[in-house]
C-alpha positions as CSV (number, residue, x, y, z in Angstrom):
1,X,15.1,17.2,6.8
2,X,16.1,17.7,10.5
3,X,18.1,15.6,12.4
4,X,15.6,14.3,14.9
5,X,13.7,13.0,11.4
6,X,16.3,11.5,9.7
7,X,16.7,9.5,13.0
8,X,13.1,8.6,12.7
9,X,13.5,7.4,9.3
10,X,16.6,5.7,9.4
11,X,16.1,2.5,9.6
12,X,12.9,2.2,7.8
13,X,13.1,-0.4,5.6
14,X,16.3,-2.6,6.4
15,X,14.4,-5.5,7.2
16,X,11.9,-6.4,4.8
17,X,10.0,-9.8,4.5
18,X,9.0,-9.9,1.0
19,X,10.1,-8.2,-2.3
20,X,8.7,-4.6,-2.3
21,X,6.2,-5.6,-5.7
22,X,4.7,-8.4,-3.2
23,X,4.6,-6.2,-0.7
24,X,2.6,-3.6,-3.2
25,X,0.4,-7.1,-4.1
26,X,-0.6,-7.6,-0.5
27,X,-1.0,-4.2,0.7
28,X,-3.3,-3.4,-2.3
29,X,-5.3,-6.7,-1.4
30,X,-5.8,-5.4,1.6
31,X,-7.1,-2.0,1.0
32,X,-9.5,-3.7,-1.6
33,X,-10.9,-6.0,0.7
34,X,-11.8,-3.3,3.4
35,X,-13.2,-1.2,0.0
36,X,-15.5,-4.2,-0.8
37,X,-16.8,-5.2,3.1
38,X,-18.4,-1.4,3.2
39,X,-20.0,-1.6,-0.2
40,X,-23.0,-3.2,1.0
41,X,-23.7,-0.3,3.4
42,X,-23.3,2.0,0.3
43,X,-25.6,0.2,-1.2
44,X,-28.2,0.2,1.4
45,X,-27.7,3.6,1.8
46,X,-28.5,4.6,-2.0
47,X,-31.8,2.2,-1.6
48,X,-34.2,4.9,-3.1
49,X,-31.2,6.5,-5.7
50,X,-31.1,4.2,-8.1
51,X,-28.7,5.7,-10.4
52,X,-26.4,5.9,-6.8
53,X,-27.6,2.6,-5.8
54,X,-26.7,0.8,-9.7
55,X,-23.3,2.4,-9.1
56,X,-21.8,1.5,-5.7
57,X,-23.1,-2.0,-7.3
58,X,-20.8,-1.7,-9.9
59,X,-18.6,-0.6,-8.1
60,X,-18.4,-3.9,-5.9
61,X,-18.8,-6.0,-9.0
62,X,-15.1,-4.3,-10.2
63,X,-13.5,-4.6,-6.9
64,X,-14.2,-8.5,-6.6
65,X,-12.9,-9.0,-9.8
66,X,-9.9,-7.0,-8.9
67,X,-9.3,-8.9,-5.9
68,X,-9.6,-12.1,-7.4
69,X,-7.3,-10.9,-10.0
70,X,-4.6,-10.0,-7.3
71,X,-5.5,-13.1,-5.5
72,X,-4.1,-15.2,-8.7
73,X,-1.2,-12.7,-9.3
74,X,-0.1,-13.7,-5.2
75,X,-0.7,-17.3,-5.8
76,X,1.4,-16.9,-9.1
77,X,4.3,-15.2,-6.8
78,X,4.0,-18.3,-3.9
79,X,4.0,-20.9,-7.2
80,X,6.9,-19.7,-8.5
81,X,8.7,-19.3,-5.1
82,X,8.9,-15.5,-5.8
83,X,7.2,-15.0,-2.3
């Protein structure tokens, strides 16, 4: 790595607000959630493939259920001061 980039990345890192596995909780919350808000547009788009259609609606079936399923992991982290 060259100089000017190991200045860059330094620092990254020394100052961290939650444990790095909440972080990972969070972070993948996130990305879900902006998965499952286009979903509906994917399915509109597939209205006349139904084999398409049937599987972005799976698809957002699996993703709520994942997100709920972090949701109560995060909760579990808060409730047991972990957080």
């Amino acid at each position: 790595m060259t100089l000017s980039a190991e200045r860059e990345l330094q620092h990254l890192g020394e100052t961290r607000g939650c444990q790095d596995h909440d972080h990972d909780l969070v972070h993948e919350l996130s990305r879900r959630l902006d998965s499952l808000w286009r979903y509906d547009q994917y399915i509109a788009n597939a209205e006349w493939r139904e084999n398409i259609k049937r599987f972005w609606v799976d698809m957002k079936r699996y993703e709520q259920e994942n997100i709920n399923r972090l949701k109560e992991l995060i909760k579990e982290e808060i409730r047991s001061d972990c957080f």
